[in-house]
Backbone bond lengths (Angstrom), bond angles and torsions (degrees), N, CA, C in turn:
res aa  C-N    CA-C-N  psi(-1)  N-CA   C-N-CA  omega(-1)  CA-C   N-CA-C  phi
1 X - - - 1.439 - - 1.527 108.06 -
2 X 1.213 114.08 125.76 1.379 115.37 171.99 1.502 122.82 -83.53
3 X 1.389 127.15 -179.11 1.461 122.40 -161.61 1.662 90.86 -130.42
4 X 1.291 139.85 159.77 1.115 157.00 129.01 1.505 104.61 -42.16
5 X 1.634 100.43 146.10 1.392 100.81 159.28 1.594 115.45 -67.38
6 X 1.490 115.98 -41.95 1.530 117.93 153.70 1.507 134.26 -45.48
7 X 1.223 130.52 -35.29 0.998 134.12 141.95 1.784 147.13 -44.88
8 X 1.718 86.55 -35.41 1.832 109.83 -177.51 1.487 86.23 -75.91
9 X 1.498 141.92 -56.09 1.368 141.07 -136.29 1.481 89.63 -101.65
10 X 1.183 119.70 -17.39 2.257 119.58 157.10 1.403 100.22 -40.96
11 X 1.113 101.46 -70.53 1.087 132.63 -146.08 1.597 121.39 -68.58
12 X 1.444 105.44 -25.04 1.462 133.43 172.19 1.832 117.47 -82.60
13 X 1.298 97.17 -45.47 1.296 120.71 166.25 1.893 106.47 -65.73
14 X 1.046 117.94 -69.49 2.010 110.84 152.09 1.167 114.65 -2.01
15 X 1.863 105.96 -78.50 1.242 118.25 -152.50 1.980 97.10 -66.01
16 X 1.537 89.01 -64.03 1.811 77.58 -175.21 1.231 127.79 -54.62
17 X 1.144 121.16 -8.39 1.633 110.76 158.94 1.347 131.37 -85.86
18 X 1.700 110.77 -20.70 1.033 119.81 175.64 1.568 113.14 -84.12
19 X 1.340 139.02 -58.31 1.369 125.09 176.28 1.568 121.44 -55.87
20 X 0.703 140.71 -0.47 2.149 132.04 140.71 1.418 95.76 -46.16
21 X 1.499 116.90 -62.83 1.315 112.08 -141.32 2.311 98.31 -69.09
22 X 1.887 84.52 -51.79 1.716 80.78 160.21 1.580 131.61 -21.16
23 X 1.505 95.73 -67.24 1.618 112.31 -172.60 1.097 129.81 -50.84
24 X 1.784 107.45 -30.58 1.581 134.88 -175.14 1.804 98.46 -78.98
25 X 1.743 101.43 -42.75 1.941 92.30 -167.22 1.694 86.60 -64.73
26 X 1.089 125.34 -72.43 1.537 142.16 -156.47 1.412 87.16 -31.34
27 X 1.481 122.84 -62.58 1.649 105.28 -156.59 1.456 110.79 -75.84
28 X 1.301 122.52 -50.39 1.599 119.31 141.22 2.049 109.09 4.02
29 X 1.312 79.23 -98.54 1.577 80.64 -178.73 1.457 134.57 -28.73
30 X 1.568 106.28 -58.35 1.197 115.78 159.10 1.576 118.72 -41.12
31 X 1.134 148.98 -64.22 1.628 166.61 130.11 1.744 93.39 -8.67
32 X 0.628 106.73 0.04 1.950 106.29 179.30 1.516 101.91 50.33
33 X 1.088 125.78 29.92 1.782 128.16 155.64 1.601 98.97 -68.62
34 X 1.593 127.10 47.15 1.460 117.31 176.97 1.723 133.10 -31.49
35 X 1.716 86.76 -50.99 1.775 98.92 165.27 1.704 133.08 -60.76
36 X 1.160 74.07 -23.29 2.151 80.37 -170.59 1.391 113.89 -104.78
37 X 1.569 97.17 -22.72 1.611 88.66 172.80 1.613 96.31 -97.60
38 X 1.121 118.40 8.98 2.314 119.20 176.73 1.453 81.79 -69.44
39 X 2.021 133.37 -72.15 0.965 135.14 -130.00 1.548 101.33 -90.97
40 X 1.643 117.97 -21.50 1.580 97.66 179.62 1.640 108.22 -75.92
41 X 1.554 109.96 -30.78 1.375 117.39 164.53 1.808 120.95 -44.41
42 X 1.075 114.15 -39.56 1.185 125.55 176.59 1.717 112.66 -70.05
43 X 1.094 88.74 -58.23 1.870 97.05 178.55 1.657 108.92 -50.64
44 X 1.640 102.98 -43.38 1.442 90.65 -172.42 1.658 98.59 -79.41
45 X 1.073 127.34 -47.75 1.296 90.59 175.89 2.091 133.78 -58.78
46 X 1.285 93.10 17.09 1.638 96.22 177.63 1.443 110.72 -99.85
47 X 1.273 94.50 -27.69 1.730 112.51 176.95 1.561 81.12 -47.20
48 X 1.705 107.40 -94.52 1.455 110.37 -160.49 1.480 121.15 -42.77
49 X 1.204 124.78 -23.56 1.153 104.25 -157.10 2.242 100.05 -99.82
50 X 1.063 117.78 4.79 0.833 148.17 169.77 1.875 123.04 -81.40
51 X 1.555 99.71 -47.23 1.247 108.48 -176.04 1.590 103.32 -93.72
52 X 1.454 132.88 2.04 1.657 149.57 -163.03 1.761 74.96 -117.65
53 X 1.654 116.44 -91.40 1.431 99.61 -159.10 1.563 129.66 -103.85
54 X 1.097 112.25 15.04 1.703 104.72 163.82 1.707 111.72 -78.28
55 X 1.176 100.67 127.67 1.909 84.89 170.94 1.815 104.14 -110.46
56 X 1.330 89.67 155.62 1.436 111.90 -150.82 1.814 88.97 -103.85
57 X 1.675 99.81 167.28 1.425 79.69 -159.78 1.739 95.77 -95.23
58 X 1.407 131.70 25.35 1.427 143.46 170.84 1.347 83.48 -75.69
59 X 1.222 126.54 -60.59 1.851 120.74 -152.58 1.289 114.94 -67.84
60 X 1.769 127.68 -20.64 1.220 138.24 176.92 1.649 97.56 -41.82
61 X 1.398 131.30 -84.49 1.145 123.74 -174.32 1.591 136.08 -57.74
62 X 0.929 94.10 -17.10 1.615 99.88 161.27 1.571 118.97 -86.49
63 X 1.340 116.19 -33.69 1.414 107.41 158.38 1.573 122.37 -77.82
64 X 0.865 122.00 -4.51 1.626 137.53 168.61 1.889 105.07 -70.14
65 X 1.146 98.12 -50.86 1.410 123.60 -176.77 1.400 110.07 -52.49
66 X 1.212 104.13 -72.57 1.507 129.89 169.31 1.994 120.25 -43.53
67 X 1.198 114.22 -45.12 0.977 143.25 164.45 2.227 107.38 -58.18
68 X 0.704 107.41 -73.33 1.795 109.75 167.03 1.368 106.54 -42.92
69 X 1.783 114.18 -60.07 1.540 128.11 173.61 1.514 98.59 -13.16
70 X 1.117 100.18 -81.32 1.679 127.61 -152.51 1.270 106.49 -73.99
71 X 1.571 110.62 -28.46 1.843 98.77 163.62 1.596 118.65 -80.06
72 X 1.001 94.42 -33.99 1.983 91.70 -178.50 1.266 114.57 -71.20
73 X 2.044 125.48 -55.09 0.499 119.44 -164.88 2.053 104.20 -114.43
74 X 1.875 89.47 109.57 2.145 79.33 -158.83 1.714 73.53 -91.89
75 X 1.597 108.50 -170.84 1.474 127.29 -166.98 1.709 85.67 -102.74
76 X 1.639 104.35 141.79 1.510 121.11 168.48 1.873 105.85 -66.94
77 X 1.758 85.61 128.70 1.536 82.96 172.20 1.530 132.24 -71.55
78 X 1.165 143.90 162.24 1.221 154.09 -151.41 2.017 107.44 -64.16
79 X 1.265 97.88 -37.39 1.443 122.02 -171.43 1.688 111.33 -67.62
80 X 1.261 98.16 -52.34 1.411 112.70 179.17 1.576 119.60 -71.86
C-alpha cells in the first residue's frame, strides 16, 4: 500500500508529537515511576492509534475523491 505525500507528512507530524511523550514513559519506567510511565506509554499509543483510525471530517472528501478515482479510472489488465 502506498502513502500520499499527505499522508507521509500525517504521519511525520504523529510521530513528532508522539516520541516526547514515548521518551518521558520510557524514562519514567526506567526511574521505577511504573504507573506514570504505564499511562504516558498508553496515551502515546492512543495518539497513534487514533491519528491511523479516527477519520476526521477533512478526510471525508478526499476519501470520496479517492473512491470515484478508482471507479472511473480502474488499472489496465495485464493481458491487454
Amino acid at each position: 500500500m502506498t502513502a500520499s505525500v499527505a499522508e507521509t507528512v500525517e504521519r511525520m507530524a504523529t510521530a513528532l508529537l508522539v516520541v516526547p511523550v514515548v521518551v518521558a514513559g520510557a524514562h519514567l519506567l526506567i526511574g521505577g515511576q511504573v504507573g506514570a510511565g504505564a499511562v504516558l506509554l498508553a496515551i502515546a499509543g492512543l495518539m497513534i492509534a487514533i491519528s491511523e483510525y479516527v477519520t476526521r471530517p477533512s478526510d471525508v472528501p478526499t476519501s470520496a475523491a479517492q473512491r470515484v478515482v478508482g471507479w472511473v479510472a480502474t488499472e489496465p489488465k495485464e493481458d491487454e
